[in-house]
C-alpha positions in Angstrom: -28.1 -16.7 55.8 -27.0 -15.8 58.9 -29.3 -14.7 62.1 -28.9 -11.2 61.7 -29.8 -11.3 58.1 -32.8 -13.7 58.6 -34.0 -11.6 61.7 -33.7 -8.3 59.1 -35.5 -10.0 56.2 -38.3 -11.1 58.8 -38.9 -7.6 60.1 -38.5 -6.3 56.4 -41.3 -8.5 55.6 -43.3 -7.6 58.7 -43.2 -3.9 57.5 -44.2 -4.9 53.8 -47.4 -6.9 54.4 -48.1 -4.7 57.3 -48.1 -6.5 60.7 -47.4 -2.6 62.2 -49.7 0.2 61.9 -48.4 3.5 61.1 -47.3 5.4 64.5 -46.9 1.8 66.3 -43.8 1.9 68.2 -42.0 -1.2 68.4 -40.0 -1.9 71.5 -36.8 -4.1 71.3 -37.2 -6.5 73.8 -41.2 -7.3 72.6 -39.5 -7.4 69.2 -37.1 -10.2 70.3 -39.6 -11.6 72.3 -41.7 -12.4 69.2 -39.2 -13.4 66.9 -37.3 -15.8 70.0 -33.6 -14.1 69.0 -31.0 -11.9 71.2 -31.4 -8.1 71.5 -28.5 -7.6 68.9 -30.0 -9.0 65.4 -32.9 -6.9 66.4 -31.3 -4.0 66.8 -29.2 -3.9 63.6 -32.4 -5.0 61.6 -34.3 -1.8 62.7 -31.3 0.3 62.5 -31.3 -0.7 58.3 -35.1 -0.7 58.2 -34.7 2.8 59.4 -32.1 3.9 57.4 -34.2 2.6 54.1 -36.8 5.1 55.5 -39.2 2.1 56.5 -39.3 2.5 60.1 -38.7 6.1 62.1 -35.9 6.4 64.8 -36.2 9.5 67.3 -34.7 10.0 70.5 -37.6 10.2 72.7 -39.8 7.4 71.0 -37.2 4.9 69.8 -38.0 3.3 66.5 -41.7 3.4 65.5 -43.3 3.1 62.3 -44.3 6.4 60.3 -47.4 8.1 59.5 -47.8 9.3 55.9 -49.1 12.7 55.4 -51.3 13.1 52.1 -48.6 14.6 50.0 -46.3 11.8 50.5 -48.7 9.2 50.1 -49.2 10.3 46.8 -45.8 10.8 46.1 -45.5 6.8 46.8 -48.5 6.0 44.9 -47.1 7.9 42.0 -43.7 5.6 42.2 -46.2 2.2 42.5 -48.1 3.0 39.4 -45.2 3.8 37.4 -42.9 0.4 38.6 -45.6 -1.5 39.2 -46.8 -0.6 35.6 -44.2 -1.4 34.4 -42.9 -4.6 36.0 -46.7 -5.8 34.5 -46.1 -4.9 31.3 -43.5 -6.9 30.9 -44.2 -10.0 32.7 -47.8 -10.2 30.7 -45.8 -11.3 27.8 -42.9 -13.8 29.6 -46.0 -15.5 32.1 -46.0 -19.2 31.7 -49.2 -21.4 31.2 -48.6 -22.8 35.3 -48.4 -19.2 36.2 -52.0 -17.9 34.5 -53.5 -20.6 36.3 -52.3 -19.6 39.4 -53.1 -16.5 39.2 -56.6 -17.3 38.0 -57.0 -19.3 40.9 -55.3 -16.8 43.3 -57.8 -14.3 41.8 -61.0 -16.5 42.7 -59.6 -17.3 46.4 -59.8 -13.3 47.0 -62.9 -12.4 45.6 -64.3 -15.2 48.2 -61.9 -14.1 50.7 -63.8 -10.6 50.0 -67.0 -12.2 50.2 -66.2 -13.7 53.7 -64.9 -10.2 54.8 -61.6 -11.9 55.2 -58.9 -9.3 55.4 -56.2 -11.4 56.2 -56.9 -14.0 53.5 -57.0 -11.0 50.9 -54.3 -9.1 52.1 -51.7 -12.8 51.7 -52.5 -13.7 48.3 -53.0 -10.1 47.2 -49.3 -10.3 47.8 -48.6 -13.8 46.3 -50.4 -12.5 43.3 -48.8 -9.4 42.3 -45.6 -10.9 43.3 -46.2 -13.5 40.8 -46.6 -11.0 38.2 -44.1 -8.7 39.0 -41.6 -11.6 38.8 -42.2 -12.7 35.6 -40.5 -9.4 34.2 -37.7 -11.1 34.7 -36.0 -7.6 36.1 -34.5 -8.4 39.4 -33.9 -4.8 39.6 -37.4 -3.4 39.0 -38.7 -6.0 41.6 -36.2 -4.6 44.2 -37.4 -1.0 43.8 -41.0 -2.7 44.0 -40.3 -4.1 47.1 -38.1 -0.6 48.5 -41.7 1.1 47.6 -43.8 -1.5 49.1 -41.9 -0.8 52.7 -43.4 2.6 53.1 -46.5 1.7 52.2 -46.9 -1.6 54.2 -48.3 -0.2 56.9 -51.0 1.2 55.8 -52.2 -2.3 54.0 -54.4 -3.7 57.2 -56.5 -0.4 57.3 -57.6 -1.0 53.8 -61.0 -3.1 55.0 -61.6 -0.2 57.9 -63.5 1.6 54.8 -67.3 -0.5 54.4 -67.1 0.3 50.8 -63.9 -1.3 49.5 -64.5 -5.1 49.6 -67.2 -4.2 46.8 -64.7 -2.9 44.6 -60.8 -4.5 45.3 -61.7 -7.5 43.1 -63.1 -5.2 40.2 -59.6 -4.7 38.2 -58.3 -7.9 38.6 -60.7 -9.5 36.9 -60.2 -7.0 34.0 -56.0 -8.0 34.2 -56.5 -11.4 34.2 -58.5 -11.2 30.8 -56.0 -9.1 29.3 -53.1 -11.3 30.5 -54.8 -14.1 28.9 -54.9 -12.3 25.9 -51.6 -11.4 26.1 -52.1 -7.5 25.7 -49.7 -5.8 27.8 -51.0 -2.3 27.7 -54.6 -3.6 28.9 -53.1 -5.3 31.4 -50.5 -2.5 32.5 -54.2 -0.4 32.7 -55.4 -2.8 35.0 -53.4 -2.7 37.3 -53.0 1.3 37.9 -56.5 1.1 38.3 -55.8 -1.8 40.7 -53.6 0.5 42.7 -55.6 3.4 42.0 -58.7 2.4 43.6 -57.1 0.9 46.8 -55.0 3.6 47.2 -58.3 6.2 47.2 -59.4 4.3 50.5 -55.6 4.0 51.9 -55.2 7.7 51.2 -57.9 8.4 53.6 -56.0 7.1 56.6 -52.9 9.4 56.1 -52.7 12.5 57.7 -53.4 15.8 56.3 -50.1 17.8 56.5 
């Protein structure tokens, strides 16, 4: 892979688990700065990040991260619960003995990561875990358009524990999934995890703008 691809793929990821906060503008040379590479690799990576509709490019401001009204949040949260659905559907029946476990014991490190109020902890393996899932599909593709969706919501992901009444619940349908992937029921666990989404997207949905 070469620099301008890793320096992408770094930023990409930045964007997906939410290291920027919608209306953040992010200035070339800090950008650089952070990731210890040249001006150019940087430039091209928020040039494709913009095109993709991840990041926002205007003449005044430069390249800064956008705010989601209301309407297209729900427009995203629509695509997540249908993919996301999906990719979980299918991966309940191909998961491997190794991967339950895992994702049993990725399940008990966020609700004490909850417990702890420990945002950063919940947010990472949050991530692990439904990537885990999602993966087990087996559908390249689907986890591609996963990940496209996942850029425009990124943002929003560190504002999830600025609502006191969310650690109580994020754990909730997890639990539920993990039962019915142990069973092996695919449409309880496809349920699970739109309620998943469901219920953290109510608290993220409160952070986007009106309009």
């Amino acid at each position: 892979m070469n620099l301008e691809q890793q320096t992408y793929e770094t930023l990409r990821h930045w964007v997906t688990v939410g290291r920027f906060l919608p209306g953040e503008r992010l200035k070339l040379r800090d950008v650089a700065a952070e990731l210890g590479v040249g001006l150019m690799p940087v430039r091209a990576a928020l040039q494709r990040l913009a095109a993709e509709g991840a990041l926002a490019y205007s003449p005044n401001r430069g390249v800064a991260v956008p705010r989601l009204s209301r309407a297209e949040f729900d427009d995203v949260l629509q695509a997540r619960l249908m993919l996301e659905g999906e990719a979980t559907e299918r991966g309940a029946l191909r998961l491997s003995a190794a991967d339950l476990a895992t994702l049993r014991a990725e399940g008990e490190r966020m609700a004490e990561a909850l417990r702890r109020l420990d945002a950063k902890t919940y947010l990472a393996v949050n991530e692990d875990f439904h990537v885990r899932l999602y993966r087990a599909a087996g559908s390249p593709l689907l986890m591609s358009l996963i990940e496209t969706v996942w850029l425009r919501i990124g943002p929003l992901s560190n504002q999830l524990f600025e609502d006191a009444a969310a650690p109580a619940v994020l754990n909730d349908a997890h639990d539920d999934l993990l039962a019915a992937l142990a069973a092996r029921d695919s449409a309880a666990a496809r349920r699970a995890i739109e309620r998943d989404l469901f219920v953290a997207g109510q608290f993220l949905r409160r952070r986007c703008g009106e309009s």
